[in-house]
MARGU-360715 format. One line per field, with one value per residue (C-alpha): residue number from 1; residue in three letters; x, y, z. Coordinates in steps of 0.001 Angstrom, whole numbers. Layout:
<nodes>
kolse [NUM,...]
kollum [ALA,...]
u [X,...]
v [Y,...]
w [Z,...]
</nodes>
This chain:
<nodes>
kolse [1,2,3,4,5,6,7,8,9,10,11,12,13,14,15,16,17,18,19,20,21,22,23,24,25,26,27,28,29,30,31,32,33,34,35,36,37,38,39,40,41,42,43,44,45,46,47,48,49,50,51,52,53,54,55,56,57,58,59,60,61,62,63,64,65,66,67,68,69,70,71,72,73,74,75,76,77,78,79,80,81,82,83,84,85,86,87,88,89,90,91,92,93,94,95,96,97,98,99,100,101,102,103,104,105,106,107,108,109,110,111,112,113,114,115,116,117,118,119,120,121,122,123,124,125,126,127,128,129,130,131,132,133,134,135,136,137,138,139,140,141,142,143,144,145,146,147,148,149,150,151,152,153,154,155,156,157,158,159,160,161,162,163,164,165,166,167,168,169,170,171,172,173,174,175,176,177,178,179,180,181,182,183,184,185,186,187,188,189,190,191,192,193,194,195,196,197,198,199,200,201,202,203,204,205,206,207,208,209,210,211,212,213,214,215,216,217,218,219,220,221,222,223,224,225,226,227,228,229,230,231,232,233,234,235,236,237,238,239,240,241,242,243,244,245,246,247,248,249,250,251,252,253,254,255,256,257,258,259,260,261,262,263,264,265,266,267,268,269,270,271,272,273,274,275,276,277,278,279,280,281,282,283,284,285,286,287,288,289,290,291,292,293,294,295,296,297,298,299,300,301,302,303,304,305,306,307,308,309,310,311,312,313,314,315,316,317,318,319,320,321,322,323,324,325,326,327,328,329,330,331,332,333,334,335,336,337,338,339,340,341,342,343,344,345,346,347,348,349,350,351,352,353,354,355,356,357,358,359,360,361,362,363,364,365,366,367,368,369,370,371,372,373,374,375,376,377,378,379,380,381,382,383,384,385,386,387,388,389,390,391,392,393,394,395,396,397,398,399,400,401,402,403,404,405,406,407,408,409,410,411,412,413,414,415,416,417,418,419,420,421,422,423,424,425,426,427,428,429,430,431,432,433,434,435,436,437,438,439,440,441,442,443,444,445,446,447,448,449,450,451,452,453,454,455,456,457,458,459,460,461,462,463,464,465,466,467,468,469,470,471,472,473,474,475,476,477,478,479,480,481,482,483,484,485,486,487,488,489,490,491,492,493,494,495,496,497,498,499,500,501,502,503,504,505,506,507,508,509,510,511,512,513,514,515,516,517,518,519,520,521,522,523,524,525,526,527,528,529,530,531,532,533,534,535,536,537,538,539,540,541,542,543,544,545,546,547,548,549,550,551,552,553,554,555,556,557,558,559,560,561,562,563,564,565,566,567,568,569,570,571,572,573,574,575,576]
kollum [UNK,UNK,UNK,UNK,UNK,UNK,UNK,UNK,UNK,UNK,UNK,UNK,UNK,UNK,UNK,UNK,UNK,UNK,UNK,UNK,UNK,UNK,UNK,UNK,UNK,UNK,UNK,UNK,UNK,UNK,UNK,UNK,UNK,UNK,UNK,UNK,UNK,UNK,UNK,UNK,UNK,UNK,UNK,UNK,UNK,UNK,UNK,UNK,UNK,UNK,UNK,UNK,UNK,UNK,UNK,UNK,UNK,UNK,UNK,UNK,UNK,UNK,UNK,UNK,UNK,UNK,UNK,UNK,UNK,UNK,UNK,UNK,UNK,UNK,UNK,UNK,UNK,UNK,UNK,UNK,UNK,UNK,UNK,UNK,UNK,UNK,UNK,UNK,UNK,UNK,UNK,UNK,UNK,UNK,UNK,UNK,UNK,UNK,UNK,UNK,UNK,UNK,UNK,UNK,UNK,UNK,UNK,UNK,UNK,UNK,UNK,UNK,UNK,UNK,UNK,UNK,UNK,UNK,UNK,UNK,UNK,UNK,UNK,UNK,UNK,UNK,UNK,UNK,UNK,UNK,UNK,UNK,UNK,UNK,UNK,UNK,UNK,UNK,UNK,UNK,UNK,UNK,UNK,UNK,UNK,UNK,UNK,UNK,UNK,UNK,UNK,UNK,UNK,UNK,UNK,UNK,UNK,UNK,UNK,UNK,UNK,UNK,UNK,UNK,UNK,UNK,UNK,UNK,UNK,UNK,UNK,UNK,UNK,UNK,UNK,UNK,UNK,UNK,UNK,UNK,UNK,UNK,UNK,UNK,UNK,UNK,UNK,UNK,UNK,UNK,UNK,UNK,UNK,UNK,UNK,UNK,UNK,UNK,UNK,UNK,UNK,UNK,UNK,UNK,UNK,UNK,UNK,UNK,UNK,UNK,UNK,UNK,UNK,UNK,UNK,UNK,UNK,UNK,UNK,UNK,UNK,UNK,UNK,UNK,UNK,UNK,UNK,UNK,UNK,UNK,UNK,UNK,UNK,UNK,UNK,UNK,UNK,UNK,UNK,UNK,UNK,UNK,UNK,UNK,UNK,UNK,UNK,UNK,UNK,UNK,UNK,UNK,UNK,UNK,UNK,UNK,UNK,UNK,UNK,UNK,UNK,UNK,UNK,UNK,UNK,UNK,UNK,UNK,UNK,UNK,UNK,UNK,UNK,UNK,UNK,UNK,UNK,UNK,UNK,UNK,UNK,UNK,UNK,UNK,UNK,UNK,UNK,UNK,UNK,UNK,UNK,UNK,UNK,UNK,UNK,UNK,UNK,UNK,UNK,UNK,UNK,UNK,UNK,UNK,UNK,UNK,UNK,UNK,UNK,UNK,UNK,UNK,UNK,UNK,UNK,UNK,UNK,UNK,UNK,UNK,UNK,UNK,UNK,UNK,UNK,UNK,UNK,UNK,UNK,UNK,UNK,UNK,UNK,UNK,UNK,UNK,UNK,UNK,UNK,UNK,UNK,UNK,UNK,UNK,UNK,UNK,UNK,UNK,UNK,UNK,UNK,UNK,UNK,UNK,UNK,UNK,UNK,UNK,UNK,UNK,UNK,UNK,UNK,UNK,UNK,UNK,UNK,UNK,UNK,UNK,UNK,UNK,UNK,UNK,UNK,UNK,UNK,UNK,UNK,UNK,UNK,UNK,UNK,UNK,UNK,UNK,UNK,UNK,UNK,UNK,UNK,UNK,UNK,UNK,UNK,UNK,UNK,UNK,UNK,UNK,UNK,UNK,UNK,UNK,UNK,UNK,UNK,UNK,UNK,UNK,UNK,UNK,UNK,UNK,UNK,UNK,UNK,UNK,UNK,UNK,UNK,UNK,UNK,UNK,UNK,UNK,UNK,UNK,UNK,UNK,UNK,UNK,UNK,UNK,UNK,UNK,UNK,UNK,UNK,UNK,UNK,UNK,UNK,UNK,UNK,UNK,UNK,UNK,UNK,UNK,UNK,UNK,UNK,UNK,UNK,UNK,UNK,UNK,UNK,UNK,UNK,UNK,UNK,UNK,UNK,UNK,UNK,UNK,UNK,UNK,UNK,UNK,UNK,UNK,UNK,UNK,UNK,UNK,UNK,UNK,UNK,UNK,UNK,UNK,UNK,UNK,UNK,UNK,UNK,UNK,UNK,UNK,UNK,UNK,UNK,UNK,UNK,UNK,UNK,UNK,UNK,UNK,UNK,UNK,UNK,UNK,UNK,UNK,UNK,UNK,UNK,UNK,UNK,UNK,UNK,UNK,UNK,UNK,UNK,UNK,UNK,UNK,UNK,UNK,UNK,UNK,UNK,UNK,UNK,UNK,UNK,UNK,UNK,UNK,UNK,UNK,UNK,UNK,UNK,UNK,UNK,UNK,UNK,UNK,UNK,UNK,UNK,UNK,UNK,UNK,UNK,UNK,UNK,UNK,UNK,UNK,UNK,UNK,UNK,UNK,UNK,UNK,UNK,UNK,UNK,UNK,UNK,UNK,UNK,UNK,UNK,UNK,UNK,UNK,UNK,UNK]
u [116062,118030,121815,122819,121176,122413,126077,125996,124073,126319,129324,127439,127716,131337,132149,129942,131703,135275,134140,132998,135748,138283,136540,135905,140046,141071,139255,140521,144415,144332,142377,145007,148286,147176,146593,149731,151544,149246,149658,153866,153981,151724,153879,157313,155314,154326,158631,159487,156880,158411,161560,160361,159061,160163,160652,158508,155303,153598,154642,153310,149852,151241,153910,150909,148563,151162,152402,148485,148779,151724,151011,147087,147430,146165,148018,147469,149901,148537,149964,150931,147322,145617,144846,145350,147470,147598,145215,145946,142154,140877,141411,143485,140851,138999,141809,140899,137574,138834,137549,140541,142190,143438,141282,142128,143598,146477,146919,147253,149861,152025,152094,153282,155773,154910,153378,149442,146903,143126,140381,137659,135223,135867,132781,135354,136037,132975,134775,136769,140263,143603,145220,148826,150262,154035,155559,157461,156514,154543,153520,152174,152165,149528,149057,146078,144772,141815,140535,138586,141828,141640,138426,138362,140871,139592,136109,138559,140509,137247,135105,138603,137651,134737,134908,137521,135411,132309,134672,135184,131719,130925,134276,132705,129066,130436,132993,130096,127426,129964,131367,127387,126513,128822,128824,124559,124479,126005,123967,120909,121704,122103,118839,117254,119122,117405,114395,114039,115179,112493,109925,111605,112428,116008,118516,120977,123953,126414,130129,131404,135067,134696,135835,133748,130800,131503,132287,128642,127751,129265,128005,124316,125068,126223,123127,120777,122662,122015,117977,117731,118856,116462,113580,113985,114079,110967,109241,110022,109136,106081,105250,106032,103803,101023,101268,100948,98234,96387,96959,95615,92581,91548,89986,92488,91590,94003,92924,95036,94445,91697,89916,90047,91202,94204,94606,91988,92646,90381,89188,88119,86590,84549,83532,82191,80336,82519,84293,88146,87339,84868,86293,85133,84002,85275,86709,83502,81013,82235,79886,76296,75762,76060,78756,80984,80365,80969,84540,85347,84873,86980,89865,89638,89971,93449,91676,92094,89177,89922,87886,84437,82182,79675,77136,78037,75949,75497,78754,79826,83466,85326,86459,90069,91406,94894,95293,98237,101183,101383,97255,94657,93780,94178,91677,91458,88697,88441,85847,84468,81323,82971,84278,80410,79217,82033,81053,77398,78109,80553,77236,74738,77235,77625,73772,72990,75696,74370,70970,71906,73393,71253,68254,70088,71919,68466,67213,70205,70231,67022,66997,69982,68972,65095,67681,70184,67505,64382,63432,62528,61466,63871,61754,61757,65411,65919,63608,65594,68604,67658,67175,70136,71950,70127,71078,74375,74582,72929,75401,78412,77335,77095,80552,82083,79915,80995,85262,84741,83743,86225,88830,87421,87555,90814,92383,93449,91804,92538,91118,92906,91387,90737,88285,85597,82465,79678,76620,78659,78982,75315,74181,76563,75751,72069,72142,73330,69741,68460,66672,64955,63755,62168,60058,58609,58255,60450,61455,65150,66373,70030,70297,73589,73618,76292,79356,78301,79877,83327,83361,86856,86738,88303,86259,85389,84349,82217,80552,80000,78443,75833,75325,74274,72153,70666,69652,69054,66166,65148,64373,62167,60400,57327,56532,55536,57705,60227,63913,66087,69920,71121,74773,75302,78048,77861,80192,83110,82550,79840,76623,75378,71580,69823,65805,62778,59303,58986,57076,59692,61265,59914,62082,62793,64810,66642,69735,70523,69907,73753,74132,75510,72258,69889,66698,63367,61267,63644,60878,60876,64388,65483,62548,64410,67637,69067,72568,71625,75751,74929,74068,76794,79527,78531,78932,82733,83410,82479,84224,87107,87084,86522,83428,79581,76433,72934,69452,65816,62527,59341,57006,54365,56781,59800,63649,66724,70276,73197,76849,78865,82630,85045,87467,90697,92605,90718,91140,93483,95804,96404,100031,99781]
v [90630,87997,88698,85641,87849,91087,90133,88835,91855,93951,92160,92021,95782,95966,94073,96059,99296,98419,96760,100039,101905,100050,100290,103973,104242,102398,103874,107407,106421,104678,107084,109734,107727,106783,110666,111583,109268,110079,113620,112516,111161,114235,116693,114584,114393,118117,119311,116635,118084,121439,120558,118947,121767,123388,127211,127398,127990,126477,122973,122831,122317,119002,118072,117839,115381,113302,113318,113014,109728,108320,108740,109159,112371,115072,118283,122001,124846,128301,131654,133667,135774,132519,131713,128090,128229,124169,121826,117705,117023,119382,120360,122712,124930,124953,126110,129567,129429,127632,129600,131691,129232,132231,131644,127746,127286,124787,127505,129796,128816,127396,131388,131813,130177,126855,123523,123721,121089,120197,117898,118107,117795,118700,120445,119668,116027,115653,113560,113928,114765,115279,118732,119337,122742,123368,126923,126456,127024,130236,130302,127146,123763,121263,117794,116009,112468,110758,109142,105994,104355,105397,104759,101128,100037,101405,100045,96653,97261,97942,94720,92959,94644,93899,89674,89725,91831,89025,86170,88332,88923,85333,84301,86639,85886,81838,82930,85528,82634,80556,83034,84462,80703,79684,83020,83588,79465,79923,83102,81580,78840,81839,83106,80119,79040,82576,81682,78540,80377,82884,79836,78102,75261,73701,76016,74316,76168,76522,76302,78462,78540,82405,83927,86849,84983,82405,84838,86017,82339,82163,85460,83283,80465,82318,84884,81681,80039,83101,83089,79336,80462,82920,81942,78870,81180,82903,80279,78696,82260,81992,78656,79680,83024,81171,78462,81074,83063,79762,78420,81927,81796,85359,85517,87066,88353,90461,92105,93494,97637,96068,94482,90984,89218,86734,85624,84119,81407,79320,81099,83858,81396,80209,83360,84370,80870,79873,76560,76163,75205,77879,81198,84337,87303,90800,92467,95357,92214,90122,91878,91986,94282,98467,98734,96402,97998,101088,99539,98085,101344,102962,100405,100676,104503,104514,104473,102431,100733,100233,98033,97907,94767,93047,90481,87723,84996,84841,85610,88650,90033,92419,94047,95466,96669,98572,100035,98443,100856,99509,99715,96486,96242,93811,92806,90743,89310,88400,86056,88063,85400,82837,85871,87289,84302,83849,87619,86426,83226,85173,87652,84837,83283,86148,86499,83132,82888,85829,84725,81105,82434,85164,83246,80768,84270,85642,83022,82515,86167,86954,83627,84979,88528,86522,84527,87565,90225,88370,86025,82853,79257,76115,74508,77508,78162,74748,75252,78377,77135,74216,76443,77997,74814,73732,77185,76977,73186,74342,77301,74806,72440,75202,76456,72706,72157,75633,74625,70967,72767,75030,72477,69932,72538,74261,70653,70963,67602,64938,61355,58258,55312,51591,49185,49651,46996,49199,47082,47880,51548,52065,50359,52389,56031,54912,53803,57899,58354,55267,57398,59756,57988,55490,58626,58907,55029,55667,52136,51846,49148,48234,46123,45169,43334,41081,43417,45939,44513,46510,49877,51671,55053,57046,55698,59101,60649,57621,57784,61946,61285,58389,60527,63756,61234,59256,62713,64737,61999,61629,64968,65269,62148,61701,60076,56192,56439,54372,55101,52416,52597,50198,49296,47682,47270,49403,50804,49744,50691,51093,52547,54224,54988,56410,56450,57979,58021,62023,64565,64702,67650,69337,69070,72947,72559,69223,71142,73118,70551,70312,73790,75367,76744,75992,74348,72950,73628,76656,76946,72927,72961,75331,73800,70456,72140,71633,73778,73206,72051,68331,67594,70382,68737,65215,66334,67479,64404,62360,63738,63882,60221,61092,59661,61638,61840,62561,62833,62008,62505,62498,64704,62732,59641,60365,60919,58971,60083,58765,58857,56572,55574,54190,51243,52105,52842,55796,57652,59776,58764,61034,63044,61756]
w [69488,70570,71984,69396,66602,68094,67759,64419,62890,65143,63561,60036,60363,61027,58666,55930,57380,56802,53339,52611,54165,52256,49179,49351,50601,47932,45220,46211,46890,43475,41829,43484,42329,38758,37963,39800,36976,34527,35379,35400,32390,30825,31911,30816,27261,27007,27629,24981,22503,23744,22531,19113,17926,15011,14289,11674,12959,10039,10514,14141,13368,11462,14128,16798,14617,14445,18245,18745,16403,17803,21580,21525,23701,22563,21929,22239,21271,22874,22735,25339,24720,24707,21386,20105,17445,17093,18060,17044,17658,15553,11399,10614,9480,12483,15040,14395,15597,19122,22215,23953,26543,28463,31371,31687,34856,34011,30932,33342,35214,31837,31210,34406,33963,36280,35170,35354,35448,35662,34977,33336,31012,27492,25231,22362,22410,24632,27658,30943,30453,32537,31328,32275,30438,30285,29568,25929,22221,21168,25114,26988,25558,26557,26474,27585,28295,28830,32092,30888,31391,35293,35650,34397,36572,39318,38429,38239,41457,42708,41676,43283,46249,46769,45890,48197,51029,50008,50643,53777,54809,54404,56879,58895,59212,59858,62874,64012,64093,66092,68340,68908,69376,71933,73730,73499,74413,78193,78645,77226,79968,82782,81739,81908,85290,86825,85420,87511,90638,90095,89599,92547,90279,90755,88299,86101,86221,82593,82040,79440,80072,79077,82654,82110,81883,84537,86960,85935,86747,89694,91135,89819,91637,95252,94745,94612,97504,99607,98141,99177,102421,103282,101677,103708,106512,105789,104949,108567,109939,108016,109561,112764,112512,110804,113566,116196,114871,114277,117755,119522,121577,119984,116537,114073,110599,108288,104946,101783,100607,98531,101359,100292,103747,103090,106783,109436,112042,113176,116243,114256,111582,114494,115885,112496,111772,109149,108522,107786,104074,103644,102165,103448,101471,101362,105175,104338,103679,106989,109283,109603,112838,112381,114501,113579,109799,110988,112649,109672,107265,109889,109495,105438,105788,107760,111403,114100,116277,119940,121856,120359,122077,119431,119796,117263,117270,120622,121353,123276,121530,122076,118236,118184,115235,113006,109552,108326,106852,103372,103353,104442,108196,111198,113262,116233,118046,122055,122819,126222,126452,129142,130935,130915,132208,134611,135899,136019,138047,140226,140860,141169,143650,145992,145991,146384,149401,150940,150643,151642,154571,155434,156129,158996,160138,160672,162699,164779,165686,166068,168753,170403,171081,172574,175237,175541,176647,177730,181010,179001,180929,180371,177766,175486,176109,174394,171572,171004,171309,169064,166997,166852,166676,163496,161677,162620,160986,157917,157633,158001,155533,153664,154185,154126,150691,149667,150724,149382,145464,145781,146413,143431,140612,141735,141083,144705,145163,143055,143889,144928,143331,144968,144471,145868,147314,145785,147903,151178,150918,149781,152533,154836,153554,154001,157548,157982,156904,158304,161375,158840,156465,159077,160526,157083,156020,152955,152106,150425,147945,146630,143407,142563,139243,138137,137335,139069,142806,142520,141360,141108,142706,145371,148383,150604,147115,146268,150155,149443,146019,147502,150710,148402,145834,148581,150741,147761,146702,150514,150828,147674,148571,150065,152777,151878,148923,147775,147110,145145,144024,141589,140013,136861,134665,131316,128563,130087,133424,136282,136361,139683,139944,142489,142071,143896,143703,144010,142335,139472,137884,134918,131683,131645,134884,134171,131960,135610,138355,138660,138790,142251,144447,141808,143016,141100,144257,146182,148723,149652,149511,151598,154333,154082,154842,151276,150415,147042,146276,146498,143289,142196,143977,142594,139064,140002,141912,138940,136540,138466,137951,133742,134624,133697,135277,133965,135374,133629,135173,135257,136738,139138,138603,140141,139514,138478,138692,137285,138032,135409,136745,134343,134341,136085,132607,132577,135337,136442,139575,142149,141647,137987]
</nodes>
């Protein structure tokens, strides 16, 4: 029910209660006064008939019809045993056989000697009557009256009442529906104004010049002040949080008591194979593999799950997860598969070092412990130490090609850009090689197309990337072949080729050619002298410029590799 209705019903019934209250008073204080006179004027009546009566006992009987006539009371003479000896509303004839009014209460006390009354009803005129009795005559007189009188106007006092307690109730019910209606309209208002805070709508705020109410409003208004506040708090918090979770490199997934997960970023999104628009089922349905089932079960039953690794997808991750205190759970997800690899290229390095090394080390000792403890002639002491010479060459390029990577991808190097005459440094990084290619009739070609004249690079990077192309193709080469580098402009910048006529490489090695130490032909490699960096150490160099390089071949045909440097706007400047 509404508080409009409320207070009108509520004042509906006050009204109705006093109506009541005054009609019930009034009827019982009138009621109470009109006997009292009635009574009065009885009693005044029953000492003058007292007084008017004759001695002759006869002539009483007579004297009391006609009092009865004149006043409309009606009289009783009884005697001091209770007989009636005169009665005005009954013949004379019949007063004998009148019950004994001894026991009558108002009788009673006449005999006494007080004044006596009572009401009630009488069996002999067969209505309600007002008794008083006064002592006098042959013993009590009494005089009665009847209470129709009394009770009409009361009924009339009554229906005055009550037309005047309508008129009331009507007054009333129009000042309640005001009063209700401009008291329930500024509440109605407040509840509406919290309404729209709760919906975070803006609240309209009433004026009721009632202070009670607009201290009510103004409490409203300061509570919503203080909400505004700190929801816009939270929600910055919220922002923040979510912003942070989304921006970590670990996959992080949290779940409600049910299960249902409400938060994922997009590393874990990733991790799992899903896309940022896709939604993801239930935390027990996220996993395919046993164990990270049996992590997850763990999680939804209040325990925690410390450092499980999975297999997702190829990925290697490392599962970490908390039961939240209010129930759900909170997982998070390392990615462990570039620190794998790093591990295995840290363990294929050390091998590869130790058996790049090991194989120069050999010879070089094993030659110095033949001159150390045995008599050897002049011409084998300088094969020998030959040799030793040549190992020791191989294991410093090794070390310089090992320093120069190192210093590339710990950005200690960064290159220093010029323009470059592309034609002249070919042809000077080739006459380096000049001698051996000559001993094995390998003819070289440069063709510089139109464009391709100035390249933009950092120039000892540019002479280290032709000197590994150029002695990387001379040593797969054979001899009679043919070894051409060309330059072109292309996409915005230059195109550097270098291509042989060698065996080729077969398409299952071509994705690792740039890898450090990996060889197509290990065995012919190694015979040539090869580090197996070059081609490494070109990639770096190249991209240090943002530039790319690339490699096709064809086995029995011969290869082609590709560095690609881009216009100066691209690349980054030394310091920068």
């Amino acid at each position: 029910m509404k508080f409009a209705s409320r207070l009108v019903l509520g004042t509906l019934v006050v009204i109705v209660v006093v109506i009541v209250t005054l009609v019930a008073g009034a009827d019982f204080s009138l009621r109470h006064h009109l006997e009292h006179d009635i009574q009065s004027s009885l009693e005044r009546e029953a000492r003058l008939v007292t007084r008017a009566l004759p001695s002759d006992s006869l002539a009483w009987q007579s004297l009391v019809e006609r009092i009865s006539r004149e006043t409309g009371l009606r009289v009783t003479l009884i005697a001091r045993d209770g007989r009636v000896v005169a009665e005005s509303d009954e013949p004379p004839e019949a007063v004998p056989r009148i019950e004994n009014h001894g026991s009558r209460p108002e009788v009673m006390a006449a005999l006494e000697g007080r004044v006596g009354s009572a009401q009630r009803h009488s069996a002999t005129v067969n209505r309600s009557l007002l008794y008083v009795a006064v002592p006098g005559g042959p013993g009590a007189v009494r005089v009665a009256a009847p209470l129709l009188g009394v009770d009409e106007i009361v009924r009339q006092a009554q229906m005055s009442v009550l037309k005047a307690a309508a008129m009331a109730l009507l007054i009333g019910i129009v000042i309640a529906l005001v009063v209700a209606r401009s008291v329930a309209r500024p509440l109605t208002d407040i509840s509406q104004a919290a309404g729209a805070i709760a919906e975070g709508s803006p609240p309209h705020f009433p004026r009721s010049g009632i202070s009670d109410i607009d201290a009510v409003v103004r409490s409203l208004r300061a509570m919503h002040e203080q909400l505004e506040q700190r929801f816009a708090e939270l929600k910055r918090e919220r922002a923040e949080s979510a912003a942070l979770v989304e921006a970590m490199g670990e996959g992080v997934i949290a779940s409600d008591g049910r299960g249902q997960i409400i938060t994922a970023n997009r590393a874990a999104r990733r991790l799992l194979g899903y896309t940022p628009e896709e939604s993801l089922p239930a935390l027990d349905q996220l996993f395919r593999m046993k164990t990270a089932r049996e992590a997850v079960d763990a999680l939804l039953h209040g325990q925690a799950a410390v450092d499980r690794e999975l297999e997702l997808d190829g990925h290697t991750v490392l599962l970490t997860g908390r039961p939240l205190a209010h129930g759900g759970a909170l997982l998070v997800l390392h990615d462990l598969t570039d620190l794998r690899r790093l591990e295995t290229v840290r363990r294929d390095f050390v091998a590869n070092v130790s058996h790049e090394l090991k194989t120069p080390l050999t010879s070089i000792s094993g030659y110095a412990e033949t001159l150390a403890h045995d008599q050897t002639d002049a011409e084998t002491t300088r094969r020998f130490l030959g040799v030793i010479l040549t190992n020791a060459r191989r294991m410093q390029r090794l070390v310089d090609g090992l320093l120069d990577l190192s210093r590339i991808e710990s950005g200690g190097w960064r290159p220093e850009p010029e323009i470059v005459d592309t034609g002249a440094v070919a042809r000077e990084t080739w006459a380096l090689l000049a001698d051996r290619a000559a001993e094995r009739r390998i003819v070289f070609a440069t063709e510089v197309e139109p464009g391709g004249e100035r390249v933009y690079v950092d120039p000892d990077a540019f002479r280290q990337v032709l000197s590994n192309l150029l002695d990387n193709a001379l040593r797969y080469t054979p001899p009679g072949g043919r070894i051409a580098l060309r330059a072109r402009r292309e996409d915005g910048g230059v195109r550097v080729s270098v291509r042989d006529s060698g065996a080729g490489i077969p398409a299952e090695h071509l994705t690792r050619i740039f890898e450090r130490f990996y060889r197509a032909d290990a065995a012919r490699s190694r015979d040539e002298g090869g580090t197996g960096l070059g081609l490494a150490i070109v990639k770096h160099l190249v991209e240090a410029h943002a530039g790319r390089v690339s490699v096709e071949s064809e086995v029995g045909a011969g290869t082609e590799i590709t560095a690609w440097f881009p216009d100066p706007a691209a690349i980054p400047v030394a310091g920068s």
